[in-house]
C-alpha positions as CSV (number, residue, x, y, z in Angstrom):
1,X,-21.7,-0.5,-9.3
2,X,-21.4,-0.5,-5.4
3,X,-19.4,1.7,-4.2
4,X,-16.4,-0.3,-2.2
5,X,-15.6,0.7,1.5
6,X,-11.5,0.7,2.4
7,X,-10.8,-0.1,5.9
8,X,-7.7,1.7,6.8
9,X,-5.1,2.6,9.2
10,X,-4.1,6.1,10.3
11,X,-2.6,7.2,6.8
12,X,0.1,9.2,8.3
13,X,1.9,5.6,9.6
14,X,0.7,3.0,7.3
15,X,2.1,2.6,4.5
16,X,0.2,-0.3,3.5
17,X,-3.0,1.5,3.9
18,X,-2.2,4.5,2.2
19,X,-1.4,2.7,-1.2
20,X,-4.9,1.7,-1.7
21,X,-6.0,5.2,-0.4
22,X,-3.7,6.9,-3.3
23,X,-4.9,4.3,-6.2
24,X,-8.5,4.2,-5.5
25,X,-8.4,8.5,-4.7
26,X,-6.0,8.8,-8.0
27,X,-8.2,6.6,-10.1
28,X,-11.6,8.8,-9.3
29,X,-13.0,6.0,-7.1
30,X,-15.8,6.9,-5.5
31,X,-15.4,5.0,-2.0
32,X,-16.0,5.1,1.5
33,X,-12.8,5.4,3.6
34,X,-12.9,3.9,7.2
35,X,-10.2,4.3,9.5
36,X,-9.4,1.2,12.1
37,X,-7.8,2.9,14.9
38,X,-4.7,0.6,16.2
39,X,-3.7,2.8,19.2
40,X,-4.6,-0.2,21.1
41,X,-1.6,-2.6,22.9
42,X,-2.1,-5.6,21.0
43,X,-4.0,-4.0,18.1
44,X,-8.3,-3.2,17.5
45,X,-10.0,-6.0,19.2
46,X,-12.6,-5.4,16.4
47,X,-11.1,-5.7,13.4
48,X,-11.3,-9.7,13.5
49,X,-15.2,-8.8,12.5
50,X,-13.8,-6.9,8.9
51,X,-11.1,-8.4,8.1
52,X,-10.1,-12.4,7.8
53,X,-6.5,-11.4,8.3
54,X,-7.5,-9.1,11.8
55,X,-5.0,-6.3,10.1
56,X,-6.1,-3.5,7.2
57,X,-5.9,-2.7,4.4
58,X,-9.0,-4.4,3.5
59,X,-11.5,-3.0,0.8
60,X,-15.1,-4.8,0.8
61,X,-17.2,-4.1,-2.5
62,X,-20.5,-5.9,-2.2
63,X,-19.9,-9.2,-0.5
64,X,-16.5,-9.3,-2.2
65,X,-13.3,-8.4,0.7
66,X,-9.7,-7.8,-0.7
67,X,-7.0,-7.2,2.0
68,X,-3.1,-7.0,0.8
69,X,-2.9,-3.4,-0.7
70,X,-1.5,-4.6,-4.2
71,X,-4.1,-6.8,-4.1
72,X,-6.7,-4.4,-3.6
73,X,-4.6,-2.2,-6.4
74,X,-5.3,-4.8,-9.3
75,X,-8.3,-5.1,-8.6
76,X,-9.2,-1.4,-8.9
77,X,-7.2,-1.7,-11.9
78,X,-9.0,-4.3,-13.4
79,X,-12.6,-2.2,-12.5
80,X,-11.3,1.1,-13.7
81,X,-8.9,0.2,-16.5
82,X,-9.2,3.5,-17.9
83,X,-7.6,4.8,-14.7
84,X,-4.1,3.7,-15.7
85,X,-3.3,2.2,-12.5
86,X,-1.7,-0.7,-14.4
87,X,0.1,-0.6,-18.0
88,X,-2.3,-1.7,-20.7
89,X,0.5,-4.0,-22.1
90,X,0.8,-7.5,-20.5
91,X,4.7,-7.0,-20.1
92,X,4.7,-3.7,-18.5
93,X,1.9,-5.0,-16.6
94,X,4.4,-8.1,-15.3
95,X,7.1,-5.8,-15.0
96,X,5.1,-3.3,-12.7
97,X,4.3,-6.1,-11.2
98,X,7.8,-7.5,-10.3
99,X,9.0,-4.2,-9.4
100,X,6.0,-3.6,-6.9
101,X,6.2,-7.0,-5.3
102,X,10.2,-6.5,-4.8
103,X,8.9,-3.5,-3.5
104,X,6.4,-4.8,-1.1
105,X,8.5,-7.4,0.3
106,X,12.1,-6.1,0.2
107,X,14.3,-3.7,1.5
108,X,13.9,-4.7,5.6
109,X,16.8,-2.3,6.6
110,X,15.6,0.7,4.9
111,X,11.9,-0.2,6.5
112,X,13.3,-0.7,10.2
113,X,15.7,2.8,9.9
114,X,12.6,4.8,8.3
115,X,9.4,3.6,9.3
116,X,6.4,5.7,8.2
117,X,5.9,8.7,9.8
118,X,4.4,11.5,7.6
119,X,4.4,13.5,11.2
120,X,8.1,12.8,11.6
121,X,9.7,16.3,12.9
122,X,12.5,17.0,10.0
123,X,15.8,16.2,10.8
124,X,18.7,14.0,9.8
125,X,18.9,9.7,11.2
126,X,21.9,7.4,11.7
127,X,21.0,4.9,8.9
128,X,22.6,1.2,10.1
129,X,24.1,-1.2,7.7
130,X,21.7,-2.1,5.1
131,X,20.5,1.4,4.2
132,X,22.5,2.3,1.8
133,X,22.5,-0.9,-0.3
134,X,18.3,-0.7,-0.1
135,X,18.6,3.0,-1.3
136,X,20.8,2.0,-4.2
137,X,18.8,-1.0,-5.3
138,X,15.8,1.3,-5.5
139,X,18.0,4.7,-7.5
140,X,18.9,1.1,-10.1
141,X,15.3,0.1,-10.2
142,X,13.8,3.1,-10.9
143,X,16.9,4.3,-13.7
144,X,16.3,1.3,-15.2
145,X,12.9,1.7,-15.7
146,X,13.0,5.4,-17.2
């Protein structure tokens, strides 16, 4: 099997690359990891040659290029089943599923207050309206699910 390449952003801000970076790195992958720096004003004039959608994450494995992270995710999933990325059972599969895309494309106010920032220096924030409602949608989804 080739062994895929993910084209990534600086892990320590990107969320979005640093799922695919966890899944492939938790499921054993053997990959190539290539960070796209974006420390540029109006983004890396150069990633329009990588990726159709000029952002990352984008994994290419042979001709083959994924971008969206949970769509890079299934896809590992589906070549490494045996990695347990997804549940074996086709409704715990959906289920993952709904919870991950809810995840992906949810909770605006809790992403705007608390951006990424692994470098963050530790501290308290004033979290704006909308926080707290995010926070306790996620505490419901995750108690329901254990």
């Amino acid at each position: 099997m080739d062994r895929p390449t993910l084209y990534i952003a600086n892990k320590n801000y990107s969320s979005w690359s640093f799922r695919p970076w966890m899944a492939l790195t938790g499921a054993g992958v053997d990959f190539e990891e290539v960070l796209i720096p974006f420390d540029y004003p109006g983004g890396n004039p150069d990633i329009k040659a990588i990726s159709p959608t000029g952002r990352v994450p984008l994994l290419q494995h042979g001709a083959l290029k994924i971008w969206e992270s949970l769509a890079i995710i299934e896809y590992v999933a589906e070549l490494y089943p045996d990695a347990g990325l997804l549940p074996r059972d086709r409704a715990e599969r959906a289920l993952a599923r709904s919870v991950s895309m809810e995840m992906l494309s949810s909770f605006r106010a809790l992403r705007s207050a608390c951006p990424m920032n692994i470098r963050r220096p530790k501290g308290g924030i004033v979290l704006p309206d909308g926080v707290d409602a995010d926070i306790s949608r996620i505490e419901t989804i995750w108690r329901d699910l254990l």
